[in-house]
N, C-alpha and C positions, 0 to 999 in steps of 0.2 A: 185749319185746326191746329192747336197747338200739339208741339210733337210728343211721342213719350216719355215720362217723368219731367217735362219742363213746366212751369207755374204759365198763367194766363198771359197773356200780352200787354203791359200796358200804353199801347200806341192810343192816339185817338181812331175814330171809328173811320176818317177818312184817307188815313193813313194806307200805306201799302202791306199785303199779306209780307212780304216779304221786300225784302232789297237787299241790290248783289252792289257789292262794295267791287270792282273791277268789272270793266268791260273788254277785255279777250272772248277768246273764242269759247274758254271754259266758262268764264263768266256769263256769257251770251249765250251758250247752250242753256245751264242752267233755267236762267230766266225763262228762256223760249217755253222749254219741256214745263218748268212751272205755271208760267203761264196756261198752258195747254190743259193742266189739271184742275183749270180753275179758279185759282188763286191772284189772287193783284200783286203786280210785282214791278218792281223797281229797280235800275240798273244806276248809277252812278259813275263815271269815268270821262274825264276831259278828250278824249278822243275812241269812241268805243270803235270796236272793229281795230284799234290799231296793237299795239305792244307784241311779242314776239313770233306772233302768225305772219306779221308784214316781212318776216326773214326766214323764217323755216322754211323746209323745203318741202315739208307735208310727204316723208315717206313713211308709209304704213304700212312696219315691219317689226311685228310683234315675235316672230321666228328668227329673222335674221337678226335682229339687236337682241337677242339673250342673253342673259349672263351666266355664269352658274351662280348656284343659290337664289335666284331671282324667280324662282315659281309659281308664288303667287301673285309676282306683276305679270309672267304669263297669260297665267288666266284672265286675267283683268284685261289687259290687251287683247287675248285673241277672244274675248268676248265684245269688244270695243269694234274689233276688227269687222268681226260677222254683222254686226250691226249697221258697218259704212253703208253698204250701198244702197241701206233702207233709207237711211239718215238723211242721204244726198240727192236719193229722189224726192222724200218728201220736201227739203228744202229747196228746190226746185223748183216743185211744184205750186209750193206756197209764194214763192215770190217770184220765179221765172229765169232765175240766175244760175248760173250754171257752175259748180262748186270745182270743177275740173278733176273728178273723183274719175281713175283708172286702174283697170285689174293688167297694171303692167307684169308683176311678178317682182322678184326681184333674184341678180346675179353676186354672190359674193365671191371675189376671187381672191386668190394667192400668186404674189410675186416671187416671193421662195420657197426654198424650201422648211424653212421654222413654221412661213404662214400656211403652209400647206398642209402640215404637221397639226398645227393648233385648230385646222378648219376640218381637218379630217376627224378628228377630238370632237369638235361642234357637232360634225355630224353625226357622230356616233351617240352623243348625247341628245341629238334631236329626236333619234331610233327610240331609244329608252323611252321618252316620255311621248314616243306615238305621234310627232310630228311630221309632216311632207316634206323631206328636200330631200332632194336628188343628189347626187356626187357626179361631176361631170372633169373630165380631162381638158388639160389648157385646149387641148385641138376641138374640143364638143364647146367649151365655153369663146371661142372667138367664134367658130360654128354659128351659135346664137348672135351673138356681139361681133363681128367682123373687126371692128377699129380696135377692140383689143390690142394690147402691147402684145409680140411674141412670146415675152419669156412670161407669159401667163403661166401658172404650175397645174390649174386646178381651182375649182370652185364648189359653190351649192347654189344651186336653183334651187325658190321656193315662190311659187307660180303662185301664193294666197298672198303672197306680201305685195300693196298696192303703193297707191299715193294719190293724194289729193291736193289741191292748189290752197295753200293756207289764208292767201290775201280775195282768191272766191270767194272760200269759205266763209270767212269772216266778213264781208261785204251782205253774202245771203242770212248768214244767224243776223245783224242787224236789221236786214228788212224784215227776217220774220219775226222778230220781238218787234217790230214797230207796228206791223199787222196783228199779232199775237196781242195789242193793247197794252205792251208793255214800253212805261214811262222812263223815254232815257234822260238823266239830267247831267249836262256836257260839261261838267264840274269836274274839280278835285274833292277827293275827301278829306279833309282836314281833320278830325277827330272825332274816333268812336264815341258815339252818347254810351253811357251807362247807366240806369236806376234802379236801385236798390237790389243792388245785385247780380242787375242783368241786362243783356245788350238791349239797346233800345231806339241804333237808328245810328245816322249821324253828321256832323256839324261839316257842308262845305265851304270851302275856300272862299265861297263867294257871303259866307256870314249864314247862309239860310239853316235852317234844323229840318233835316228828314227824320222822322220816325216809321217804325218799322216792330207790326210783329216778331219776325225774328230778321237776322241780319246773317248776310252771307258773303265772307269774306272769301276773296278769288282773285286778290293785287298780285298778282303775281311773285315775282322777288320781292315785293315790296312789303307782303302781306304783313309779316311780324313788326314792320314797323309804323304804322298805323298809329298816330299817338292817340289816348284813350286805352291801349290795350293792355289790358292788367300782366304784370308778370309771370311767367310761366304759362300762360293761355296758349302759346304758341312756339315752338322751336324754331330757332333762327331759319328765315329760309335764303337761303345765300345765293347770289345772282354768279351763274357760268355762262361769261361772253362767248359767241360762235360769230364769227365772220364766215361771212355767204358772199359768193361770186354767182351772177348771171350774165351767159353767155347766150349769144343767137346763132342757131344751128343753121345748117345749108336745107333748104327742103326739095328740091331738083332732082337728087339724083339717091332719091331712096333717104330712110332713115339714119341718121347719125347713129345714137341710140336708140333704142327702143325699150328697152326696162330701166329699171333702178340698176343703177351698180355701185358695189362699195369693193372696199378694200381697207387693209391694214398698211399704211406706207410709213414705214420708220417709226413706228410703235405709235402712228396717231392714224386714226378712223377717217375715211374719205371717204362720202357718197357723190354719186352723178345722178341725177333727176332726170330725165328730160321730159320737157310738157308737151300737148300735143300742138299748140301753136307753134314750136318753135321754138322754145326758151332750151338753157340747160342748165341747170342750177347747180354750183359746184361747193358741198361745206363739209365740215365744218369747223373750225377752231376750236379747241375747248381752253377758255384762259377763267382761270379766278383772278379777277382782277377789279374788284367790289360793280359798285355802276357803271364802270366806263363805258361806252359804245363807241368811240372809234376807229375809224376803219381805218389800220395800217398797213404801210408798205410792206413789212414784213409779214403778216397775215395773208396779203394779198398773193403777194411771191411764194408762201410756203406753199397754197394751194396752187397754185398754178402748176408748182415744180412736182409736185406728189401726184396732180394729176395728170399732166405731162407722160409720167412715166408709168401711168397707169392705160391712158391714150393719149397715144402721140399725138394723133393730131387737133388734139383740142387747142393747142395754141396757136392754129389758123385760122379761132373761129371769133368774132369779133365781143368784145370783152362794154358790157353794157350797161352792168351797175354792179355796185359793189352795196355791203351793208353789214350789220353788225344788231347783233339783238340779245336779250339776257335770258338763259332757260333760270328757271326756281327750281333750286335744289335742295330738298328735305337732307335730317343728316342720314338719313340710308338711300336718299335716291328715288324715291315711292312716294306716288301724292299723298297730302292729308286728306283725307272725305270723312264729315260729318260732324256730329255735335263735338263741340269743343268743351273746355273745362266752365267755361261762361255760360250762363243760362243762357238760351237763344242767341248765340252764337254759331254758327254751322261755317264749316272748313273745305274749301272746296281749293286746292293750294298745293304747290311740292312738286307738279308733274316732270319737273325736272326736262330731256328729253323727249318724254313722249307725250308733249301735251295737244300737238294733232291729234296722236291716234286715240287716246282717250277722252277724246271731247264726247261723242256720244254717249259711252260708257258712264261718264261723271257726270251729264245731265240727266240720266236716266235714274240712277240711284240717287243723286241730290232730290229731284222732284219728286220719287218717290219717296224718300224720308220727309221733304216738306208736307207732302201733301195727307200720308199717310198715320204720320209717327214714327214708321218701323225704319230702321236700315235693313236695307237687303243682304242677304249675307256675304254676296259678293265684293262689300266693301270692308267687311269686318279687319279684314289683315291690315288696314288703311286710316283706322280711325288715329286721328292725332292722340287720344289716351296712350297709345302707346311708346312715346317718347317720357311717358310722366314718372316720377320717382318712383322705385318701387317700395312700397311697403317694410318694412322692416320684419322677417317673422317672428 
């Protein structure tokens, strides 16, 4: 059904209810969850399942990555959060694939005393707004963590923050949009159709014309550059490269790790992953530095040396792929969801860093506004309108 306030569709009748212009994880939720509501849906992307899920490290840590002023990404997340491990059994279940979703927790520590300073700050701010973590001393946090570096100062434990395996993930959202009856076509998009007014589908690389009731954009960094896309529809979404290191743990004599762990090292952010095969996933870099993907020596060594001194002995443990991927950065940081300024247009885009964790979250409200009309309220803080000129009074 067309959604509220937009005009009817003019697709023909055997067209798709919908099509999602990118095949990530978000894109692919989307689909999935629409599909599920009934609706005919279509995915477009020359490699679905792939783009920044194949390098994330999938921690799902809506507590630990807070910011101040960030509230109502809060919410969003820790409503994202509660949903994982519905999300992960049902995708599971539907296809048999195992998403690699873990209620690890997660450790943030402090190597000085500035960072111990500013995480004590965190947690005091966590109190305020009713959150779980703990405040634990370097001796209670190696306690937990043993390979801990000594001059640990101090941390927070927060036992709800998980992780899930981003390249499972996205492996299972593809088989279940292909179970789900949703039509992937292994293209690029080359240009949004518009008529008379309003989105209507769109022209891939390979010359064919998809049309589409409404059309659901989810390229990632790439989204605002879409040609066909009218001006101002969209705020730049600008691509933040992170280089990822995977390392393979010892499994013999006990766990390496066993939760998430970050740190603050030299005023740049380091997580450790570790999976339960085995893996340890070491990120992340933040470079603006438009498309590149790259993987430098320099990137490679920063991480190394930061987490070296984070644990020592992670440089004995054999170093197995390296990689490099682009987060989509909205200009405050916050994804876009929902109708755009284009008729039948819909935003699904921006997750910047947390586009793991709100993959559930962002199918669930897209597919309800597709299938409904309404946006949930939970997306209101998010809608792209709110980058638009304001009014003069």
């Amino acid at each position: 059904m067309p959604a509220k306030g937009e005009s009817a569709a003019v697709a023909p009748s055997h067209a798709p209810d919908v099509l999602v212009v990118g095949g990530g994880i978000i894109g692919l939720g989307v689909a999935w969850r629409t599909a599920q509501r009934g609706l005919s849906v279509a995915v477009v992307d020359p490699r679905p399942g792939g783009g920044a899920a194949q390098v994330a490290a999938g921690m799902l840590a809506p507590v630990t990555e807070l910011q101040y002023g960030e509230e109502p990404l809060l919410r969003l997340g820790m409503a994202s959060n509660e949903r994982y491990a519905a999300f992960a059994t049902e995708l599971t279940d539907a296809t048999g694939l195992d998403t690699g979703y873990r209620r690890t927790g997660t450790l943030a520590v402090a190597l000085d005393s500035d960072d111990r300073a500013e995480l004590r700050e965190l947690h005091a701010f966590h109190g305020r707004l009713g959150l779980a973590s703990e405040w634990l001393t370097g001796r209670e946090c190696r306690r937990l963590e043993p390979m801990l570096a000594p001059g640990v100062r101090g941390g927070l434990h927060v036992a709800e923050d998980h992780q899930v395996d981003g390249r499972r993930l996205a492996a299972a959202l593809v088989a279940a949009c292909e179970r789900a009856g949703v039509a992937l076509h292994r293209a690029e998009a080359a240009e949004l159709l518009v008529a008379d007014g309003r989105a209507a589908g769109v022209r891939l690389s390979t010359g064919e014309r998809l049309t589409a009731g409404r059309t659901v954009l989810a390229a990632g960094s790439r989204s605002h550059l879409l040609p066909g896309l009218p001006d101002g529809v969209l705020p730049a979404i600008r691509p933040v490269k992170g280089q990822v290191l995977r390392l393979r743990m010892p499994t013999a004599h006990g766990p390496f790790l066993s939760r998430n762990v970050r740190a603050v090292v030299r005023g740049q952010h380091l997580y450790l992953v570790p999976r339960a095969d085995g893996e340890l996933v070491v990120g992340a870099t933040t470079e603006e530095l438009g498309h590149d993907t790259t993987v430098t020596a320099g990137g490679v060594y920063e991480l190394l040396r930061d987490a070296h001194e984070l644990v020592p002995g992670i440089t004995e443990l054999p170093l197995v792929e390296t990689g490099a991927g682009l987060r989509p950065g909205s200009p405050d940081n916050a994804p876009l969801l929902g109708p755009t300024a284009l008729d039948g247009l819909v935003a699904a885009t921006g997750h910047y860093r947390n586009g793991v964790l709100l993959t559930p979250v962002t199918a669930d409200l897209l597919a309800a506004y597709l299938a409904d009309g309404e946006l949930p309220p939970l997306a209101t803080d998010f809608t792209p309108d709110r980058f638009a000129p304001k009014a003069a009074a």
